[in-house]
Every structure is written in C-alpha cells, then in structure tokens.
C-alpha positions, 0 to 999 in steps of 0.5 A, a space after each residue: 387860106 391855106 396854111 403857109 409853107 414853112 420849108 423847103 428843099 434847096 439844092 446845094 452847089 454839089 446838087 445835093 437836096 436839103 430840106 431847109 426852114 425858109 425863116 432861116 434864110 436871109 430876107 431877099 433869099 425869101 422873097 426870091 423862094 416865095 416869088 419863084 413858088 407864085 410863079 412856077 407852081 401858082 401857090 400863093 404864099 401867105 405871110 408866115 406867122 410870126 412867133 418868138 424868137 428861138 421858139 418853135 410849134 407842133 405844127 413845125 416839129 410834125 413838118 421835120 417828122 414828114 420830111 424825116 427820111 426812112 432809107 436815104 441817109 444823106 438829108 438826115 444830118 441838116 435835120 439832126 442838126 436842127 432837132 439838136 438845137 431845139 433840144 438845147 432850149 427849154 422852151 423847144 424841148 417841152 414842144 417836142 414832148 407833146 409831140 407824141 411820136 417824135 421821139 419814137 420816130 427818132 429812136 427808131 432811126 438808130 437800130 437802122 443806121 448803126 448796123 450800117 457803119 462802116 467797121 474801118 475808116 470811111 472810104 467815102 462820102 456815103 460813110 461819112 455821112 452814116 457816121 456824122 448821121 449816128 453822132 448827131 443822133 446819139 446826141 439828140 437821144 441823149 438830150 431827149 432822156 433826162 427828166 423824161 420816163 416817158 422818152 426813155 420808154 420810147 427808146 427801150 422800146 425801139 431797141 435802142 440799148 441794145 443796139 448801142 451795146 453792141 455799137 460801143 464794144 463795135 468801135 472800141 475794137 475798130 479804134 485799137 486798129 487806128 492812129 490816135 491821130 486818125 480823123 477816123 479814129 476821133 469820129 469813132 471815139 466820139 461816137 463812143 461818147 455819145 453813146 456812153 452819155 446816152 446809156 448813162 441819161 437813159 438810166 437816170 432817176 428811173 428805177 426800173 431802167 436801172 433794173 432793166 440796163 443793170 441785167 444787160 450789163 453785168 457781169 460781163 459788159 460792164 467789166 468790158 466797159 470798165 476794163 476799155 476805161 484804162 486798161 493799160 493801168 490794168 495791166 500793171 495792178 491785175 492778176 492773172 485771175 481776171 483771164 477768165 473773161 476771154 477779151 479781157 486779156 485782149 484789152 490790156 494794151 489798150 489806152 483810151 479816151 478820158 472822156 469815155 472814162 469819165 462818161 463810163 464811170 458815170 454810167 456805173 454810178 447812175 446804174 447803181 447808186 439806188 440799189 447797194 446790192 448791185 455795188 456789192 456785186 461790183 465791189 465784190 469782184 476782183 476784175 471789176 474793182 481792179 480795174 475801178 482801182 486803176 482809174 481811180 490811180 490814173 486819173 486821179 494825177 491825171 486832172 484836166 480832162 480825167 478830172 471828170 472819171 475821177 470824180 465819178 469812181 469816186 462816188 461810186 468808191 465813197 458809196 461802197 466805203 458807205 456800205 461797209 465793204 472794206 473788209 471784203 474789197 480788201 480780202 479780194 485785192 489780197 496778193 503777196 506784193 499787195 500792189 492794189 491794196 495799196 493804191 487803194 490805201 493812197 485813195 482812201 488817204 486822198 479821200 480822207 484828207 479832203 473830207 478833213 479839209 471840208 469838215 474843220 474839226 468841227 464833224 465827222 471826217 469818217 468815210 466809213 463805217 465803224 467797224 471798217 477802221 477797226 478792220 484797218 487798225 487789226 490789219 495795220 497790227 498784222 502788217 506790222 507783225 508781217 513786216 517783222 517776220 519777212 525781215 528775220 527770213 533775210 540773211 544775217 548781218 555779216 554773214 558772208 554770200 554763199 552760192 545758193 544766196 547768189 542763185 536767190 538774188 529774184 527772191 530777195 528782189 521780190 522780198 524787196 518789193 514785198 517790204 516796200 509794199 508794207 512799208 507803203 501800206 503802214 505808213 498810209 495806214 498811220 495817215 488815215 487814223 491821223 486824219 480820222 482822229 482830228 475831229 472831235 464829233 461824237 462820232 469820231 469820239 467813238 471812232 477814237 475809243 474802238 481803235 483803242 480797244 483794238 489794241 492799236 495805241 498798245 502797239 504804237 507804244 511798242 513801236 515808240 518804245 523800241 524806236 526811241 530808246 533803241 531797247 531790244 533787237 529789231 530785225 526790221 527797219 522802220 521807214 522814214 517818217 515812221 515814227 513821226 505818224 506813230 506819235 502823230 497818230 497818239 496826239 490825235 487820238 488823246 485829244 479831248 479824249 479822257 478815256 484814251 489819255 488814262 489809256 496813255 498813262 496806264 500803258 506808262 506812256 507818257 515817258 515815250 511820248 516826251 522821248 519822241 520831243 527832240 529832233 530826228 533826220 529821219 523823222 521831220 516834225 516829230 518833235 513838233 508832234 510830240 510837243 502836241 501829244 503832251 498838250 494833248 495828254 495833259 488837257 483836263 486831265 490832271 492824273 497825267 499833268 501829276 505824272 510830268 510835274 512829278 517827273 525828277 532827273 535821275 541821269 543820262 539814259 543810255 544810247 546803244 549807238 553811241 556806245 558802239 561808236 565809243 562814246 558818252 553823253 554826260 551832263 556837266 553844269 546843267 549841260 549834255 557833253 559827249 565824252 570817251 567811254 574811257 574817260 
C-alpha cells in the first residue's frame, strides 16, 4: 500500500492555498478530505500512522521541504509557523537535525526575502506578508543555532550574517522616519529582534564564528549596533571626537527598543567574552565604551524591560574590570567636566555594593584587579589636589564684582559644574575603598595594605584633620558627607588589619579620628563611624588601647568659628558652657 498522505492544500475564505497537515483538522474535517480524495481522484487513503503526541518524523519534515516554496511568498508563513513550534520541542528539534538539508533549505530562504522588504510602512497585503514571512524566519534561525555548529555552519554558509547585517542597520534607519506607535514601526522593531537574537545565537559556544562575526562587526558595526542602543543618552555624555564615524552623528537623536538593547548587548558579550583582546579593543575605544556607559546609566534606573540590557553590559563591564583596563578606560573618558567617568564611578559603586551584599564579609568583594584600586586611590589623591586648586582660581571672599568678572559669568558657571563633578567623583571615590575594605578575605587584606602604601589613609588624616578642627585656610568646601566617608573609609580599612592600625598611630591619628565621634548636620552618621574606627583601631592592638587610656584632659581646644561669632566653650563642674569672649 502506498504510503499515506499526510497533508493537504485547502483553500481559505479569501481562496488563498495552504498547505495544511490533515491530523491537525478536527475528525469530521478528516473524514470529509479522505472522502473527497476516494472520490474525485480514486486514492485510497490508508490510516495514518499514529504517533506520539506533539512528536514529529523524517518523513513528515521532508513533506514541509516539498511543500516549501521558492518564489511565491505567501504560503510560507502557515509553514513558518509550524517548523517554529517544532523547534520549541526537544523531541521535534533533534527530528530536525537528522535532516541533513532542512536547515540549509531554510537559510537560504532569508538572503532572498530581506532585500525584498518594503523600505516604508506596508502598502499592501503582498508586504505584509514578506514582513510577517521574515519575522517568522529570523526566529526559526534563531532557535535552530544553539547547541548546533553544525546548523550555524549552514547558515554562514548560505550568507545569512551578512545579509541581517545589512538588514538590521536597513530597519533602524526606516523606524527613526515613523511613530512609535505605528504598527509599522513595531513589525520593524521586531524584526530588528529577531535579528539581533539570531547574531547573538550564531555566535555562541563557538570560537571560529566569533572570529568570523568579530571581523564583520568592528569597528565600525558594532559601534552602529551600540550607538542605536540609546543614543539619546549618548548625547548627553559623548564628545565631539566620536564625529569621526560619519552616522554616528546622525543617531544621536534617536530613542530605541530596550529590548534591541538588551538583544545588542548580549550580542557584544558572546562575541567577546572568550578573547579579552577583543574587549581591549572595545574598551580601549572612546565611542564604543561611551556609548557602552550610557546604557549602562540608562537602563540601569530603567528596570522592567531594560533590566535584561543592564544585566548584560554588565557582564561585559565586569569582564573588562577582570582584565585590568581601569587605567586605561579612565585615561580615554578623560574631559575637563569628567561627565562619564563619573557615570562610570556611579556603576562601579553599584557594582561593588552588590558584590559586598553577596560575598557577607566572609570573600573578596574586589571587582578588580590590584593594581586598579590603587590607580583609583592615586586618582582619588589627584582629584583631591585638583579640587583645591580650581577653587583658589575663584574670586576672593569679599571682594567686590568688577566688569570683567561680570563678563566671565559662563566660566565660573563651567567652573561650577567642574567642582560638582569633583565633588561627585570624590565622594563615589570614598564609597568604594568603603565597600572593598569590608571583607576580611586574604585578598582584600592586600587590597587594605596597597591603598596604604599609596599614601590614601595619609591623606584622609589630612583631610580629617583640617575639617575637624578647622586648622588652616581652605579654599574649598568639602561636600556634604564628606568627611563621614573619609572616617568610614579608615574604619574599614584598620579592621583587622594590624599594619594599617600602627599605621593610624604613627601618622598620630588617633586623636583626629575621637574628634570625628560627635554630631555633625553636615555629616550624618559620622559620629557613629568614628565610634566604629576606634573599635577598630583598638582590637588586638594594645600599643593604640595605651594610647586612648593614656589619654589626659588638658582643657577646651579652640573653635575658630566660635570665635568670629564671639563666643567660648568652658568647662565648669565636668560640663561644657558657652560663654562671652569677654567674660
């Protein structure tokens, strides 16, 4: 007997032919179709064999290859639609691999039908069909690349990567010319999905189609593909030295799909998480890691549908850190009003609190190698000594506007913006020696003693001296919360850590840090850390316990403040007491 037909072309109510699988049909529906083929063509049809539910067979994938059209597009989403649900199913999809030529059928199907898109919104049925046709085939390439080299092969081969290149930067040009809201507009960013996923799936657990997308992509795709991530944010943190690329100028007004960001990211990470010298080249490069920045800026208070882009550029970020680029990343960032390396010190708080948060004291919270933090404290130190000398540039206290001053109102605003960006910079700066001191890991206890030996604790003692006792002229205001990081940063970095702790005694300063326990407006919580520091100073350590119980009160030390308001602190019957400078 011969063997059974297993499908067959209906018509639907607009007279349009499908192909269509006659189990799928409801039972009368079958009966009617096996009764119509006994009578009009004399085909005697054999019962179907059975077999398990939601499974298919060879013979039944090599029946959807024949029907497969090559010109007529119009079938092809119905028979899209069902190889996408095979897919879906373990069972189905190893069918589908012992198939030897599905899947170079199906690739060759997508160089054919994307040139033929529609560069505008759909005028008509026939293009509406291409593009639902395109969607549905991106996705089945997609499914089909995962766990298969030999499947990806198949479709690098067919020319299917250069092909969605193209496509890709196609319809992200023809979605900046329509409404949001258009429907055309969301079949194109769908589109633009799929297409991101599929690079990102060809590209995985498979070394020489990384070498293969890496050579197509950089410089200058990639930089397109990061820079339509979130452009707008670009705008707002890049310079002027990214106008070298010609489009990229012209994407900086647009605003595009988080989940093209979130797909485009993954894409970067899989492409380079096996070969760092590729990340170097990422990293290395101004337009590229600005505009890796600003997504990360952006979707990271995005959440919701950006929570997936953050997560990651994050793994691409943390990878980078691994490598030891912080030096370098910084250096390229550099600009007078230090806009993304600050967005970039914000991250690396974020990052480092959440690594504090998992480890519990009890391992590393170093995102970094070494020789990173101790760049971060020398820079800390510089940015310090920068502040400083910004601020004795200004016009001096009291000293009458003249003309010219009027006239360089834009740069003491600059100068404005300049200081807040220290200001920023220092204080995230102080957050992160924080946080990376808390564990007590052997390799934090390294970290501890090479911030130490980078002169940071002898410039925090400088610093806590001159804000707690008032000594000295200062020509800059520290921001608020200043000196509570800088006395939460000594507690950290002195506990249990002997070396540190004689450190702290032989720069004499103990004394500053029991100034730092008392209650500031300005500082929230300082006294609270100071109480901590001296815990910390004191534990198994009995040179610094001598020091505080040999301590002896010798009288009221002077307050420069009080003073110019004419006042006095006295002590009378164990008690401090204001009192007139004349009294």
């Amino acid at each position: 007997m011969a063997r059974p037909l297993t499908h067959v072309r209906l018509e639907d109510c607009f007279g349009e032919e499908h192909l269509v699988e006659i189990r799928t049909l409801p039972e009368d529906v079958q009966q009617a179709v096996q009764q119509q083929l006994e009578e009009k063509y004399g085909i005697k049809q054999a019962p179907i064999p059975q077999k398990e539910p939601g499974t298919i067979d060879e013979g039944e994938v090599r029946e959807w290859l024949v029907g497969l059209p090559l010109t007529d597009t119009h079938p092809l989403p119905p028979l899209l639609d069902t190889a996408l649900a095979w897919t879906r199913k373990a069972k189905c999809r190893a069918v589908l691999d012992k198939v030897d030529d599905f899947t170079p059928r199906v690739a060759a199907l997508l160089p054919a039908l994307l040139p033929r898109l529609p560069g505008e919104a759909p005028t008509d049925d026939e293009d509406s069909t291409l593009l639902r046709a395109a969607i549905l085939l991106l996705r089945l390439l997609r499914n089909l690349c995962p766990n298969s080299p030999d499947n990806q092969h198949h479709i690098r081969e067919a020319g299917v990567i250069e092909t969605v290149l193209a496509f890709v930067r196609r319809m992200e040009e023809r979605t900046r010319t329509l409404q949001a809201e258009n429907q055309a507009c969301k079949s194109h960013t769908e589109a633009m999905r799929m297409a991101l996923q599929l690079l990102a799936n060809f590209c995985t657990a498979n070394s020489e189609n990384q070498q293969y997308l890496w050579e197509l992509l950089f410089p200058s795709a990639l930089l397109y593909v990061l820079v339509l991530l979130r452009a707008r944010v670009c705008k707002a943190l890049t310079s002027s030295s990214v106008s070298a690329v010609s489009w990229f100028r012209d994407l900086i007004t647009v605003s595009t799909d988080p989940q093209c960001t979130g797909h485009a990211c993954m894409l970067l990470h899989n492409c380079t998480h096996a070969q760092s010298r590729w990340r170097a080249q990422v990293a290395l490069s101004r337009p590229h890691m600005e505009a890796l920045v600003a997504v990360l800026a952006h979707e990271g208070a995005g959440g919701g549908a950006y929570a997936d882009a953050f997560e990651w550029a994050v793994l691409f970020l943390e990878a980078v850190l691994k490598d030891g680029l912080l030096s370098q990343i910084w250096a390229n960032l550099a600009s007078p009003t230090l806009p993304v390396q600050v967005v970039l010190l914000k991250i690396l708080d974020g990052l480092t609190d959440r690594l504090a948060k998992v480890a519990n004291g009890t391992t590393s919270t170093a995102l970094m190698p070494l020789e990173s933090y101790v760049f971060l404290a020398l820079e800390f130190k510089r940015l310090r000594d920068d502040a400083e000398r910004r601020s004795g540039d200004g016009k001096e206290e009291g000293k009458e506007t003249t003309e010219e001053e009027v006239e360089e109102n834009d740069t003491d605003a600059r100068l404005q913006i300049e200081m807040e960006d220290l200001s920023d910079a220092l204080l995230l700066l102080l957050q992160i020696f924080s946080a990376v001191a808390l564990s007590d890991s052997a390799e934090n206890a390294r970290l501890k003693t090479a911030l130490a030996e980078a002169e940071t604790l002898g410039l925090l003692y400088q610093e806590a001296q001159t804000t707690s006792t008032g000594a000295g002229t200062r020509k800059w205001d520290d921001p608020p919360a200043m000196k509570r990081d800088l006395v939460r940063v000594v507690a950290n970095m002195v506990h249990a850590h002997t070396a540190n702790q004689d450190l702290v005694r032989t720069l004499e300063g103990i004394p500053l840090v029991l100034n730092c326990c008392q209650v500031d407006d300005l500082n929230p919580y300082m006294r609270e850390w100071g109480i901590l520091a001296v815990r910390n100073l004191c534990e198994d350590n009995e040179a610094n316990q001598q020091i505080i119980s040999s301590m002896q009160y010798v009288g009221v030390a002077d307050n420069p403040e009080l003073t110019r308001m004419g006042l006095k602190v006295v002590m009378e019957g164990g008690q401090f007491r204001l009192r007139k400078l004349d009294e």
